[in-house]
Phi, psi and omega in degrees: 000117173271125165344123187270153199317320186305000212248328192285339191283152174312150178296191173260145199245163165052169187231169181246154195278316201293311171347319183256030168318291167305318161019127171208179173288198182224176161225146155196153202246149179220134153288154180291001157208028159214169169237110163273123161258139136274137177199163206261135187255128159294153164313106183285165185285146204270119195238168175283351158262041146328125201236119181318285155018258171338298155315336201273304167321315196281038160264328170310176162242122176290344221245343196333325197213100150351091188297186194275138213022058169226118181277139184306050173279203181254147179301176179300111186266156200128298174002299165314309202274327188234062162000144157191030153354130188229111168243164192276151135275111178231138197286113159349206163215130197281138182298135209219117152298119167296342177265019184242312163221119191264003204248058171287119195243148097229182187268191181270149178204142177251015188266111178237068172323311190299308173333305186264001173249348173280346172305302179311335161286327170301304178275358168281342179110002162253150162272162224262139162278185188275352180281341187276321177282086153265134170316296214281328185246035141255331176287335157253051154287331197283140149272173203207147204279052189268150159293144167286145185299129168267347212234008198101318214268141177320329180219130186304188176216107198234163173204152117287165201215084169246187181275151172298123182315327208258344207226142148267351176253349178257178180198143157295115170252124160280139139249132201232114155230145179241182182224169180284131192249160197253101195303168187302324189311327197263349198304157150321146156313176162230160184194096208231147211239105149272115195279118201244130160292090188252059182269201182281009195264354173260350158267069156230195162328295186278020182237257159343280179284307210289298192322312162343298198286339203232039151245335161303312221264350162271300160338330164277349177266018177277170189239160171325311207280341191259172195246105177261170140238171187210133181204128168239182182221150156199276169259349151243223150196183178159167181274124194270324190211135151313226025022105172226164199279181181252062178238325210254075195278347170322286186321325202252294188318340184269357179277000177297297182312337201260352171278158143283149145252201184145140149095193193254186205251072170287086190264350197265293165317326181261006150277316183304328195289336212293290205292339178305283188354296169315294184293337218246329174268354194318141173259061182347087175094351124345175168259146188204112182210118132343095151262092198309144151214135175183163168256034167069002194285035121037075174230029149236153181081216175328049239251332222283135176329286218276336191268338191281297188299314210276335144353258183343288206290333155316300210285335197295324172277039113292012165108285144015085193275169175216130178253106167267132134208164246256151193219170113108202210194167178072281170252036170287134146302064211278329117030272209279312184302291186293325173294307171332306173292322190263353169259355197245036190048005189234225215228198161188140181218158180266139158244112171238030145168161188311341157323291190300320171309307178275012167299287180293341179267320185247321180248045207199267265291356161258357154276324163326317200251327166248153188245156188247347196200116170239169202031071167262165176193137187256130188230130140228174204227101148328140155269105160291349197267352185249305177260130174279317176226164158208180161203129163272149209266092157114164169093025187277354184229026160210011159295140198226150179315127159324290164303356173295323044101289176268002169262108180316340209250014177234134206261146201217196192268151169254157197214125184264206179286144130103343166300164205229060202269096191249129209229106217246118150254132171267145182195150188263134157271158205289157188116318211259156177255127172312189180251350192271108226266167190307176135287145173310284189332355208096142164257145198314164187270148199269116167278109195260098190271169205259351154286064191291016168271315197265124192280323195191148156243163174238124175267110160254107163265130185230195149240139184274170172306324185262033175029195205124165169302160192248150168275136183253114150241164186215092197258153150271156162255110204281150188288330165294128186275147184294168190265333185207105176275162200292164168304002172228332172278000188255298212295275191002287175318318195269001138328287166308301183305331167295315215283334203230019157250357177278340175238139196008286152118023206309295211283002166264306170098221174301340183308126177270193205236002152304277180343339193244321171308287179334308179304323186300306186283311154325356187220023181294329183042227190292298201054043189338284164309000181047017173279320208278288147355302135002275178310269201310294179335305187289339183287308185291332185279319170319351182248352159266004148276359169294106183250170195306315169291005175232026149279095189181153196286006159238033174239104177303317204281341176241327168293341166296328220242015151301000000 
């Protein structure tokens, strides 16, 4: 496997101190179906993985020329001035006695945008609010060492079993799946719709000129056989390229080159002209995907959460998949970006600079774009005679019903070529003390099962891309913990463990945010790619973003480290 280039250059080493000057609080206000944050934006930090590309655009005047039948208007006004970033709030997963429910179900999910957009708050000099941090796309950001599928089935299965970093009495289970990865070369024809937003709210830096950079740079992996099209939006919408093959890459980087932004944001008509397109180019057994890029900021025509989601989930049964990602600062929608990718099967990522682009675009690109397994869903089943409680880490927006598990008609996470999929139980083995007080009254009654070996079984249910009745695996999970968990199950923690001191922070407890660096940096191993190097850098500045006002028992990220 060769290194991809962008990963050989040095991390960014160190921060400059003045940057963080600015620092300000954050507010936040909720409506009944969303949570807006707001926050005062700091300066970003002048870093070393500054990417030439970029600089050279942000030089540019996005504005130079009015495309053609989009009137030049003006951003929205304020926009600039009044942050209004919109995350989902979502409420922890609550701690479950195994003999009152012994059954954890949800789907699989690969995405990870929250990642790269809490980097992007970190390096601006803020810390992230809690609605931007899911655990589950931070921790699977990282790749992770898993067996490869052995058996036929599209993806392997792998688990672990260690003591908790955080807890002396719990102790941590991994589940691990990996899928068979493709090179582009085996990939499906494609037939790909790039949607592009060019209203005024895209006109910066972080908007616009970066989206430009970072579908050329998909433009290049294209082949004879696939197909592009180009459709933007702003107070209207419409089509810039027909369906062209991808031998004529001249042709499609120069209708790239030709946008502008301006005006206001029809984003609900330029996803419907996008899926015209998708259909109109369809490709039997092929790929056929929609790829959004905006900052979700939506405000004419259709504008509304829930009908912008059930859009997608219509739309997806034609065959028709959707990939968002997410561009730009301030009035990002982050929300909207990510339900829109999970209603519309397909996947979401943030992109805040040409790196993550070509992460996600060029050397990700045959999990970005194919799925090898759609609806998987992980169900395990607790030994009350081995565990008493447990909770699972992350993965509060794919819980599913127990019986959803066996129902085909319940739609769950997609897992792509070459993808990686990782699911952290914190859990008491019985005996140990818990988080959960006795009962007075007496206790449920205990099922003392006759496998005293087995800790959990574990269920993976898929489905294949061309549907069909869903495939059953089944692993048991033996109850002994290894004495030392491995270098990817210690970094995992020291994720988890971030991911949730980035928030209340209730279940670490004394673990600091030191604590965590150490743990990060001691398990980094080969770390090929420098993502892990990385990580312990975001850590330590989350801990130099601590101000007096948010040293206090309601900030978990400065009161642990007291």
């Amino acid at each position: 496997m060769s290194l991809p280039s962008y990963f050989l250059r040095p991390v960014a080493q160190g921060f400059a101190a003045g940057w963080l000057l600015a620092v300000a609080g954050c507010g936040v206000s909720s409506t009944p179906d969303k949570t807006v944050v707001s926050a005062a934006v700091a300066p970003a930090p002048v870093m070393q993985e500054a990417i030439m590309a970029d600089a050279a655009l942000s030089k540019r005047s996005v504005r130079a020329a009015p495309m053609a039948g989009f009137a030049a208007e003006s951003a929205p006004s304020g926009y600039r001035d009044e942050p209004r970033e919109q995350y989902q709030a979502l409420a922890d997963n609550p701690i479950h006695s195994v003999a009152e429910a012994p059954v954890s179900t949800f789907g699989a999910d690969v995405d990870t945008g929250a990642y790269a957009n809490v980097r992007r708050l970190l390096n601006q000099g803020r810390l992230p609010p809690e609605g931007a941090v899911r655990l589950e796309e931070m921790v699977n950001y990282f790749p992770y060492d898993y067996a490869l599928p052995a058996d036929g089935s599209p993806f392997g299965v792998t688990t672990e079993l260690a003591p908790s970093p955080w807890n002396p009495h719990t102790r941590l289970l991994r589940i691990g799946i990996k899928a068979s990865d493709r090179a582009v070369a085996e990939l499906a024809p494609a037939n790909l719709v790039f949607l592009v937003d060019v209203s005024g709210s895209m006109d910066r830096r972080e908007g616009l000129p970066l989206v430009k950079s970072t579908l050329k740079l998909l433009v290049d992996q294209l082949r004879e056989q696939d197909r592009v099209s180009l459709v933007v939006y702003a107070g209207d919408s419409r089509v810039v390229l027909e369906p062209t093959s991808g031998r004529e890459k001249a042709k499609i980087r120069t209708a790239i080159d030709q946008l502008t932004a301006g005006g206001s944001t029809a984003g609900a008509s330029g996803i419907e002209l996008a899926y015209q397109q998708a259909q109109q180019a369809y490709i039997p057994k092929g790929i056929n995907r929609v790829l959004l890029a905006t900052d979700g900021d939506f405000n004419v025509g259709v504008s509304d959460f829930d009908s912008l989601r059930q859009m997608a989930v219509d739309k997806r049964k034609t065959g028709v998949s959707l990939t968002t990602l997410g561009f730009g600062v301030d009035n990002y929608n982050e929300q909207l970006m990510e339900q829109l990718a999970d209603a519309g099967d397909g996947n979401y990522a943030y992109i805040d600079n040409l790196r993550e682009a070509r992460k996600v675009l060029v050397d990700q690109l045959g999990s970005t774009l194919t799925v090898v397994a759609k609806n998987v869903k992980l169900q395990v089943e607790f030994n009350p005679a081995q565990v008493s409680e447990y909770r699972l880490l992350g993965y509060e927006n794919r819980a599913l019903k127990r019986e959803d598990f066996t129902n085909d008609k319940v739609d769950a996470g997609e897992i792509g070529a070459g993808h990686t999929v990782t699911a952290l139980y914190e859990i008491v083995p019985r005996g140990e003390k818990g988080w959960l007080e006795p009962l007075r009254y007496g206790k449920p009654d205990v099922v003392i099962s006759d496998r005293q070996g087995e800790m959990a079984m574990l269920r993976v249910r898929y489905q294949l891309p061309e549907g069909g009745d869903s495939r059953l695996i089944e692993r048991p999970i033996a109850g002994a913990a290894s004495g030392k968990a491995s270098d990817d199950l210690r970094f995992a923690a020291a994720v988890a463990a971030f991911s949730q001191q980035l928030k209340d922070g209730r279940y670490t407890g004394g673990f600091s945010l030191k604590d965590t660096e150490a743990l990060a940096r001691g398990a980094r191993g080969e770390d090929r790619f420098g993502l892990r190097a990385e990580f312990v850098q975001l850590v330590e500045l989350a801990q130099s973003l601590r101000t007096p006002t948010t040293a206090s028992n309601s900030d978990p990220v400065a009161s642990n480290d007291n």
